[in-house]
C-alpha positions in Angstrom: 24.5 80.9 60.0 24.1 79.8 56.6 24.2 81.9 53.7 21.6 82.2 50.6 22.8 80.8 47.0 23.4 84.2 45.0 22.0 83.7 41.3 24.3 83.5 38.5 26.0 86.3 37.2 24.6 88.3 40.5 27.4 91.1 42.4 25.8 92.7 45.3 28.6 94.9 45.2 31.0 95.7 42.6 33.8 96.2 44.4 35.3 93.7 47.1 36.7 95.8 49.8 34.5 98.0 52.2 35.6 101.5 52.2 37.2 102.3 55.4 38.7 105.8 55.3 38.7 108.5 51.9 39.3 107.3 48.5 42.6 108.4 47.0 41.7 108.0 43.8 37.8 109.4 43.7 37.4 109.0 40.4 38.1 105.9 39.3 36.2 104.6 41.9 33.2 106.4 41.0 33.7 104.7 37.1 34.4 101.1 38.6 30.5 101.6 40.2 29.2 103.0 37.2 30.9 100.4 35.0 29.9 97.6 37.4 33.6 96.3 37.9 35.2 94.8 40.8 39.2 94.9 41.3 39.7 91.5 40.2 37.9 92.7 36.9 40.7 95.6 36.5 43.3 93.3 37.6 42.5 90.5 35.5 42.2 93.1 32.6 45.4 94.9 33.2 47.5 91.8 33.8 48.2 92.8 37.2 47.4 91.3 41.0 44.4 92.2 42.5 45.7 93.6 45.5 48.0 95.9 42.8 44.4 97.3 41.5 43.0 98.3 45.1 46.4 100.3 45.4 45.6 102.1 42.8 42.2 103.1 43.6 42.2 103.3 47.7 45.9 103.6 48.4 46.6 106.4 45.2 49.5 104.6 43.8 50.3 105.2 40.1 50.6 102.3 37.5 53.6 102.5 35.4 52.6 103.8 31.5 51.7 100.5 30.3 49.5 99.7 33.0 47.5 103.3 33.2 46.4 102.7 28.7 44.9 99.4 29.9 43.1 101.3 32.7 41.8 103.7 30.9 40.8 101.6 27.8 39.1 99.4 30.5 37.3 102.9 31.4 36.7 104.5 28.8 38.6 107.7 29.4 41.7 110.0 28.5 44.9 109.5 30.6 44.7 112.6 31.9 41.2 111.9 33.8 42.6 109.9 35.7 46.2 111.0 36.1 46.2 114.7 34.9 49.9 115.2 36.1 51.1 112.3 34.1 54.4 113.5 32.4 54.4 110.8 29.6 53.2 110.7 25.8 50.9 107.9 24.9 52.4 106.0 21.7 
């Protein structure tokens, strides 16, 4: 079967990976839709693999400090949004 050409610039959906079973990490999910991002967008952003990104938002795991700024830079939001039990300062 042969697939139609997508236009430039076109995402049918902004994230790569079908969602299977609950989301870990609800909320940033819900800001990678609303921002239109992918997880080769927050891995490419955060220096990271992509497969490291979609553990952090379907599997729940935690990015070390470094990683969680350029998250929530990317995002737009406070550390604690995201990680409200994060026992760290940001410098």
């Amino acid at each position: 079967m042969r697939r139609k050409p997508e236009p430039k610039g076109f995402r049918e959906y902004p994230i790569q990976r079908k969602l299977k079973s609950s989301l870990n990490d609800k909320r940033l999910y819900e800001d990678m839709i609303r921002l239109k991002l992918r997880t080769a967008d927050i891995a490419q952003y955060c220096g990271v693999t992509q497969r490291t990104a979609e553990k952090w938002v379907f599997e729940g795991s935690v990015p070390n400090p470094e990683r969680v700024v350029k998250l929530c830079e990317l995002m737009g939001r406070e550390v604690g949004y995201y990680y409200p039990l994060y026992k760290w300062t940001n410098k």
